[in-house]
C-alpha positions as CSV (number, residue, x, y, z in Angstrom):
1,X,92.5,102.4,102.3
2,X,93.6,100.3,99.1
3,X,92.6,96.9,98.1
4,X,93.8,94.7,95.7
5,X,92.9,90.9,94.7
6,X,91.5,90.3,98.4
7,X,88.5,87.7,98.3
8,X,85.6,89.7,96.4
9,X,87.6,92.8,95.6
10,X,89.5,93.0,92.5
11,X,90.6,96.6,93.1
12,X,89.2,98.9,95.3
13,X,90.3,102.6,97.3
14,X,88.0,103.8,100.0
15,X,88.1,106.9,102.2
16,X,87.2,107.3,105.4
17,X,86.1,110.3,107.0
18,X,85.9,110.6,110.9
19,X,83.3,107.6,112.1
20,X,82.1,105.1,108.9
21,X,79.2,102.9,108.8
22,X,79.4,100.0,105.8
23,X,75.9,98.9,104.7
24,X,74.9,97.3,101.8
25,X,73.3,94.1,100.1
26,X,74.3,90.4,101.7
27,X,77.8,89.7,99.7
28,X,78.9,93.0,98.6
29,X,82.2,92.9,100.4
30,X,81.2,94.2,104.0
31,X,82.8,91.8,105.7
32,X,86.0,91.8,103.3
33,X,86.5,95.5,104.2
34,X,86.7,95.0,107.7
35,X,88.6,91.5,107.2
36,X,91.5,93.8,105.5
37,X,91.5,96.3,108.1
38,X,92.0,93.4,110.5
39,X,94.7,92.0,108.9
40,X,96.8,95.5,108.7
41,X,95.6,96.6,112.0
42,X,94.4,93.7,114.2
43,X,96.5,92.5,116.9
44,X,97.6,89.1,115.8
45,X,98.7,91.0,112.8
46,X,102.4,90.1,113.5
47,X,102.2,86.9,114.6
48,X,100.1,85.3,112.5
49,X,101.8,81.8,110.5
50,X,99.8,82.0,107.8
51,X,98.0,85.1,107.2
52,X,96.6,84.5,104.3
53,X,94.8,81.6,102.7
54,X,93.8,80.4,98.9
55,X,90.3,81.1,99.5
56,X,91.3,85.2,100.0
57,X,93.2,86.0,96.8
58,X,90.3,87.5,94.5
59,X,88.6,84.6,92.5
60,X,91.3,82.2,94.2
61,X,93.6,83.2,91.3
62,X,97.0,83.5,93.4
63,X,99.4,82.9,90.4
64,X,98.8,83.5,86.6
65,X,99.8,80.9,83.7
66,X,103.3,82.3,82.2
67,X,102.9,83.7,79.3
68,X,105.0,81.4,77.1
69,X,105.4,77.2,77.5
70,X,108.2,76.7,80.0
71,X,107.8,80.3,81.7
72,X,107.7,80.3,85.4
73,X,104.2,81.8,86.7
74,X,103.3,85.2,87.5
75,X,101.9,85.9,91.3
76,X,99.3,87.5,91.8
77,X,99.9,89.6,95.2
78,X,97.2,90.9,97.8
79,X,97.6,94.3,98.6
80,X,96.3,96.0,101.5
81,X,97.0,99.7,102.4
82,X,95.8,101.7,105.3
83,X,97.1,105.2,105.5
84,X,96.2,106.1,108.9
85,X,95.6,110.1,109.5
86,X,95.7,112.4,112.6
87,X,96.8,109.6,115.0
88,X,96.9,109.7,118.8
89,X,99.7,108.4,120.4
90,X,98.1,105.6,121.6
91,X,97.3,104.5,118.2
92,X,101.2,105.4,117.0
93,X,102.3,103.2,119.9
94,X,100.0,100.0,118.5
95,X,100.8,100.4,115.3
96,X,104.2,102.3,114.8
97,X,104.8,104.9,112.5
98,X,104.6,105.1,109.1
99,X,101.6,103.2,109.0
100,X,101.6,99.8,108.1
101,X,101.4,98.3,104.5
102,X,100.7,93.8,103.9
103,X,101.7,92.6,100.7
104,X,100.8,88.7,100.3
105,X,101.6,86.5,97.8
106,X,102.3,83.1,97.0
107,X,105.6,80.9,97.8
108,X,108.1,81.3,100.1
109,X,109.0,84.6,100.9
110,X,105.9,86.0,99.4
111,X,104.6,88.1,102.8
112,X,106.3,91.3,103.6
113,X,105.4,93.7,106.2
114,X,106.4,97.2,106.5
């Protein structure tokens, strides 16, 4: 799994092996993890309107100031990744094949699936 600029996590890549447990310290980005895995796997994950909010780009930094005066601002996407390994075909059926990948942004046209 790959993170990028999702609410506490500037940039982060985790693996997991077979069953995971996440522990750790209140506010260490538990509940972010499993957030991210909701929004590429979850159920709603089609259908949501707005799937993402100001509040879950990292720092709420969702575009950056152009670099000279009368530049159009940068944005700052969130990235998500889950590469899903040894699949049933139950799971392959939920989430078609290959696995799914969230980019967010900000603006029109900024969320793409695939």
């Amino acid at each position: 799994m790959k993170v990028k600029n999702f609410r506490s996590i500037k940039t982060a890549e985790l693996d997991f092996n077979g069953h995971s447990l996440i522990v750790g310290p209140d506010n260490e980005g538990k509940s972010t993890v499993c957030e991210a895995l909701d929004l590429v796997l979850g159920s709603d994950r089609i259908s949501r309107f707005l799937p993402v909010e100001e509040f879950d780009f990292h720092t709420a930094e969702y575009l950056v100031a152009p670099a000279n005066e009368g530049g159009e601002p940068t944005i700052v996407p969130i990235h998500i990744e889950v590469l899903l390994t040894d699949i049933n075909a139950d799971v392959e059926n939920r989430c078609g094949h290959p696995p799914p990948i969230l980019n967010f942004g900000f603006g029109p046209k900024s969320a793409s699936y695939r």
